[in-house]
N, C-alpha and C positions, 0 to 999 in steps of 0.2 A: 530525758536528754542530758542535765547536766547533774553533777552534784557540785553544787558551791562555796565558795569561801572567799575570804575577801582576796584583794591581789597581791601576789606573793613575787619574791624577784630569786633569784637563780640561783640563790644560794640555799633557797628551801628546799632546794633538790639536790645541789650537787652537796650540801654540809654533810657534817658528821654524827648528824644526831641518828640516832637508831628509832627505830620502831618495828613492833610484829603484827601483823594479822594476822586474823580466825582463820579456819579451812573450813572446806564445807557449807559456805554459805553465800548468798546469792551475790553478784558484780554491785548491784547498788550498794548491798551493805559491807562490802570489803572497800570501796569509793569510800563509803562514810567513815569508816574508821580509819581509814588515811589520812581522811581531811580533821578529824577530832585530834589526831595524834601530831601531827606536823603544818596544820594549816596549808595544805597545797591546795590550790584548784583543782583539780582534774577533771574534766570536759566530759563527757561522755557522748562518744559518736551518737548520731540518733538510729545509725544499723548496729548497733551493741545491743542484743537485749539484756535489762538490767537485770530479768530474773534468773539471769546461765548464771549456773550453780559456781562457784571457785576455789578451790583449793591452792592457796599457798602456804605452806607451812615455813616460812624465814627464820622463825625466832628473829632476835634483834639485832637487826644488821642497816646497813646506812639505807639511806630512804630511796639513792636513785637505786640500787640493787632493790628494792621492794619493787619499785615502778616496772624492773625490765624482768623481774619474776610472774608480778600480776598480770604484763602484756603476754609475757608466753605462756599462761594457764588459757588463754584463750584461745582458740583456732585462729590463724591467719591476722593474729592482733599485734597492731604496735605502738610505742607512743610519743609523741613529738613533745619537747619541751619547748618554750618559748619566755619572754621575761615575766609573763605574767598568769600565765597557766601551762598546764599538761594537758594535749590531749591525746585523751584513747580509742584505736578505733581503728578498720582494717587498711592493714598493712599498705597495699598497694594503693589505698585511698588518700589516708590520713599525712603519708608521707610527703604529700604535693605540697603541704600546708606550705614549707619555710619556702619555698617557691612563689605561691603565692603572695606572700606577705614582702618579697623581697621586690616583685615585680611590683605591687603597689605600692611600697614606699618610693619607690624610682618615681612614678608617675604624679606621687604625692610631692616629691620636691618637682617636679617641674610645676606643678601647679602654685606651688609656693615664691615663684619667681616670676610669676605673672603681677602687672599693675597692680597695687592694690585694691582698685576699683574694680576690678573686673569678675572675682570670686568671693560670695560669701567667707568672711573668717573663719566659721563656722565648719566651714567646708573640707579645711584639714587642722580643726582644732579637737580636741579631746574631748570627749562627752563621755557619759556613767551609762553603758545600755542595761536595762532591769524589764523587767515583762513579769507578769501574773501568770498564772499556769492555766495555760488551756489555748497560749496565746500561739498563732503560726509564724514560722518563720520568713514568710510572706510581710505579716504586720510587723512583724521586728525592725526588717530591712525599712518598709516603708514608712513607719513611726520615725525612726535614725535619720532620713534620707530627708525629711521633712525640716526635723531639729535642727539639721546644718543646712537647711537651702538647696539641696542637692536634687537634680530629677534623676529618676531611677527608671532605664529603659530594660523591657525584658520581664519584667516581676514576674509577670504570667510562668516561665522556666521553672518558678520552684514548684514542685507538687506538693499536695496539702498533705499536712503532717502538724501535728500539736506539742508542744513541749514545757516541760516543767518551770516552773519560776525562777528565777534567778538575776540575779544581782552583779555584772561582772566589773574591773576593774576598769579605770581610764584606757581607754583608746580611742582611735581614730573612726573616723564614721570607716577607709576603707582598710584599717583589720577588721574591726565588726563585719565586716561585707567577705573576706576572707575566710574566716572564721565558718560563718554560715552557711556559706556558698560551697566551699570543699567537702560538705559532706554531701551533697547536690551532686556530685563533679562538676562544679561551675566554680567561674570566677569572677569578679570584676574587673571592668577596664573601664578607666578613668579620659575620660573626653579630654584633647589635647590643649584648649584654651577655656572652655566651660566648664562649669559644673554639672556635667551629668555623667551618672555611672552607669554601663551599661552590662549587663549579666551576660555572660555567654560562655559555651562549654568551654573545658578546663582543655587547652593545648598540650596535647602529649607530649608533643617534642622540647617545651621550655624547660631549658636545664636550670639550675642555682650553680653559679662559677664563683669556685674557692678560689682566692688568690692569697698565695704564701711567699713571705721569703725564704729565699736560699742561699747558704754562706758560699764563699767561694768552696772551700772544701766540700763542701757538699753536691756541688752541681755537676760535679761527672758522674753520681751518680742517677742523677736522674735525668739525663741527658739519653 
């Protein structure tokens, strides 16, 4: 499921440092020598199989052009950055994520302006998620959910599925719920004065709304 490295921030992707990888050889081991050469995270969907063969042949070019070379050696693959990892994974899937994460954090500051008596700290404070390999993504959620106080309605939605070890960066119990849930097509949704999260399919229709300035000179034309 994953290849690991510690947390990394946005400049490990967007900088200028170069790296190449092998051709010819399996998605795990082109992940691993990303993560050797530049320290990124990169996630790997759990519908990725690690043993599709991949050919990139870059020579040594900046690391996001490595990223959007290794998604399109794959069929129907692509990869989301975020401030603390990449992930890889299909296209029409993995895209939801910043959606996801956008609409939990919204949910997460409302929770944040409730009494303080009323919500575990815990609940949207930063915890380390780590699991031993062989571990499901059922127990991950449920270990996490535990740690912060949190009740987790739904679990039964994820189907059984086992996943490698890993160690990932500080986040919030609902990125980690994010995170796992999007390869599911699920999401979380956060109870409006409780702590409880509750799992259910991922809404087609929720957009991510960019909002930009625009000079004056510029608004006729996008008027």
């Amino acid at each position: 499921f994953f290849q690991a490295e510690d947390g990394i921030r946005d400049y490990k992707v967007t900088g200028v440092q170069t790296c190449a990888l092998p051709i010819y050889v399996p998605l795990r081991s082109q992940l691993e020598s990303l993560r050797q050469q530049t320290g990124i995270l990169v996630l790997r969907d759990r519908r990725l199989d690690p043993r599709f063969p991949v050919s990139v042949d870059t020579g040594f070019v900046p690391r996001a052009v490595v990223l959007q070379q290794l998604a399109g050696a794959i069929p129907q693959c692509h990869s989301v950055v975020t401030d603390n990892y990449v992930l890889l994974g299909p296209a029409d899937r993995v895209g939801r994520l910043p959606v996801l994460l956008k609409l939990a954090s919204e949910q997460l500051n409302s929770w944040k302006k409730l009494p303080s008596n009323r919500l575990p700290k815990k609940a949207f404070g930063d915890i380390l998620p780590a699991w031993s390999a062989g571990t499901e993504p059922r127990e991950i959620l449920e270990r996490a959910a535990a740690e912060c106080g949190i009740e987790l309605e739904n679990p039964e939605l994820l189907s059984h599925d086992v996943w490698d070890a890993v160690s990932l960066p500080r986040m919030t119990f609902a990125e980690l719920a994010c995170l796992v849930l999007v390869q599911f097509d699920l999401q979380p949704e956060l109870a409006a004065d409780t702590a409880v999260v509750r799992l259910r399919p991922i809404d087609p229709a929720a957009v991510l709304e960019l909002k930009h300035s625009v000079s004056v000179r510029q608004k006729p034309l996008v008027q």
